[in-house]
C-alpha positions as CSV (number, residue, x, y, z in Angstrom):
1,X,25.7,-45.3,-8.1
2,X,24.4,-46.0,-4.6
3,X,20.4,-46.4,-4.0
4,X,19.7,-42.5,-3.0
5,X,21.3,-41.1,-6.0
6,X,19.8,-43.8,-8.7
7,X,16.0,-42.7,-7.1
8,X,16.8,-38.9,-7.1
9,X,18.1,-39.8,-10.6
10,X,15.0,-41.6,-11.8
11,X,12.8,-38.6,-9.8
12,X,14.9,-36.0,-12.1
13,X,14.5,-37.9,-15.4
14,X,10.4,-38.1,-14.8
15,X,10.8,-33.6,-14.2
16,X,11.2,-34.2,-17.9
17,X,8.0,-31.5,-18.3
18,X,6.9,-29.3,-14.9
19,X,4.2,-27.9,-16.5
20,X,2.5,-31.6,-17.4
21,X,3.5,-32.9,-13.8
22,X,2.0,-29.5,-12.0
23,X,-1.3,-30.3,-14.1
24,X,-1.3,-33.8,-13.7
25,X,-1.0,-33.0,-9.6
26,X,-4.3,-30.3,-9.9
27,X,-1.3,-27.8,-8.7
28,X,-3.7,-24.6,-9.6
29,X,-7.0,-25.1,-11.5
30,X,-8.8,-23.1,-14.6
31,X,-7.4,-22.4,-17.8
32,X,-5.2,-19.9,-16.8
33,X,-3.2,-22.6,-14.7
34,X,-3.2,-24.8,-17.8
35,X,-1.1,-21.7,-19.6
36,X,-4.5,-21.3,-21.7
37,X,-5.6,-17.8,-22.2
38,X,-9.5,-16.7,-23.5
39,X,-8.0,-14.2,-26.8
40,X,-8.1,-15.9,-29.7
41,X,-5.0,-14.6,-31.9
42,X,-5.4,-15.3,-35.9
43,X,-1.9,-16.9,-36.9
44,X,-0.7,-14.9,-40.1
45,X,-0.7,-17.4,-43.1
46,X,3.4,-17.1,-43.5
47,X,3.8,-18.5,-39.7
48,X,0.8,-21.4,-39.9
49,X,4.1,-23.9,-40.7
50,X,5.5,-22.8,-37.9
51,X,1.8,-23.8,-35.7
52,X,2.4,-27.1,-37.1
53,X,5.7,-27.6,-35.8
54,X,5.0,-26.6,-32.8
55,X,2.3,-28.3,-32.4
56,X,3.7,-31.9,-33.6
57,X,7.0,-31.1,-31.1
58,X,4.3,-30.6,-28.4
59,X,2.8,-33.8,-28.9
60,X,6.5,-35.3,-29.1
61,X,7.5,-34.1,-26.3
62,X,3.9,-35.2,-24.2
63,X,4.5,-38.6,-25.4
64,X,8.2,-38.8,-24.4
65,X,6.7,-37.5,-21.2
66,X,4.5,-40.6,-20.8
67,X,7.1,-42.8,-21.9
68,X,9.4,-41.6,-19.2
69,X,6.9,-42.1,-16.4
70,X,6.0,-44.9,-17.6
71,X,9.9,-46.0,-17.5
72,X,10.5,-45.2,-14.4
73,X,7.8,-46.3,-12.8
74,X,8.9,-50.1,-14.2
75,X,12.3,-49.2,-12.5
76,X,11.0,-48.3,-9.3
77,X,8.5,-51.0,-8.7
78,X,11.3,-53.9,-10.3
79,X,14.2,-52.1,-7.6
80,X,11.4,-52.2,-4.8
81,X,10.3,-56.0,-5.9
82,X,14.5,-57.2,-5.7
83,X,14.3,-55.0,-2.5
84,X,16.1,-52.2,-2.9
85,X,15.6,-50.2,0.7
86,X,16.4,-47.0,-0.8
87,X,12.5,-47.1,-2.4
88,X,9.5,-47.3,-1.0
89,X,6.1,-48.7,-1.5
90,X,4.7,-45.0,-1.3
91,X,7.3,-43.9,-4.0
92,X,6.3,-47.2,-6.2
93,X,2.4,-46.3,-5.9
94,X,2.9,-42.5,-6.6
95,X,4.9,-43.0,-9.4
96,X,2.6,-45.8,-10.9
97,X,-0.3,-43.6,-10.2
98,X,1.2,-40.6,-12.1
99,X,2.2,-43.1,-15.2
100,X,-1.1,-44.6,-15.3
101,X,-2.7,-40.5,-15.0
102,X,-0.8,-39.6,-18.2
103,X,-1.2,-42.2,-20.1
104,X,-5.2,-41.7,-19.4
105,X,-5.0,-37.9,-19.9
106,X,-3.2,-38.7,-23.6
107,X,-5.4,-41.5,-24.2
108,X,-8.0,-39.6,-24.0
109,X,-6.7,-36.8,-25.9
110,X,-6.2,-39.2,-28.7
111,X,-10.0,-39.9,-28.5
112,X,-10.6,-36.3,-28.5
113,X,-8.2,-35.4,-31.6
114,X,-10.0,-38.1,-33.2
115,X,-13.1,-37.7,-33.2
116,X,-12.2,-34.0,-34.2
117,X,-11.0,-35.9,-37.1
118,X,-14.6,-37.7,-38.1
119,X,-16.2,-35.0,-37.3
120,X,-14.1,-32.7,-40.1
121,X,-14.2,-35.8,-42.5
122,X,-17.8,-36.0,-42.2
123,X,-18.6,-32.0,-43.0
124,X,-20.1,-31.5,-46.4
125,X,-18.3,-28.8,-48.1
C-alpha cells in the first residue's frame, strides 16, 4: 500500500460517523443541525426496549467513533515522526485536534449522564 492510499485509508476509517465529524467541525449550528427537533413524542410503553437499544448502540457507536480518531491520529503522528512524506504536520495537528475534541465532547457527556444519575438517586420518592 503506497503512502497516498494508506492516509486516504486512515481519512476514510475516521468518516466512521459524518454526522459526529460535521458537529465536531461547527458545520451548521442550533439544534436543528444537531438532528434535534423541539416536539417531544411520548414513546408507547411496548417500544421503550426498543429506546434503550437504541440508545446503548448510540453510545456504542460514539465511543467506537472516539476510539477510531483517536487510532488514527497515533498512526498519523508515528508515520509523520518515521517520516513518511505522504503526511503532513497539518494532517497530524488536525487529526490530533479532532481526537482530543471527541474525547472532550464524550467526556463531558459522561459528566453530564452522571450527574443525571445523582441527581435521580438523590430524589425522594
Amino acid at each position: 500500500m503506497s503512502g497516498e492510499s494508506a492516509a486516504l485509508a486512515l481519512r476514510e476509517q475516521s468518516n466512521v460517523n459524518p454526522a459526529a465529524h460535521q458537529a465536531a467541525a461547527g458545520l451548521g449550528s442550533g439544534p436543528q443541525a444537531a438532528g434535534i427537533n423541539n416536539t417531544y413524542t411520548p414513546v408507547p410503553a411496548e417500544k421503550a426496549g426498543e429506546t434503550v437499544g437504541e440508545f446503548k448502540q448510540l453510545l456504542t457507536d460514539a465511543f467506537e467513533n472516539v476510539n477510531i480518531l483517536q487510532n488514527v491520529a497515533g498512526e498519523m503522528s508515528q508515520r509523520f515522526d518515521v517520516g513518511d512524506r505522504s503526511i503532513t504536520l497539518a494532517d497530524v495537528m488536525i487529526a490530533s485536534q479532532k481526537s482530543s475534541l471527541s474525547f472532550e465532547a464524550t467526556l463531558q457527556i459522561r459528566n453530564r449522564l452522571v450527574e443525571a444519575y445523582q441527581s435521580i438517586m438523590q430524589m425522594q420518592i
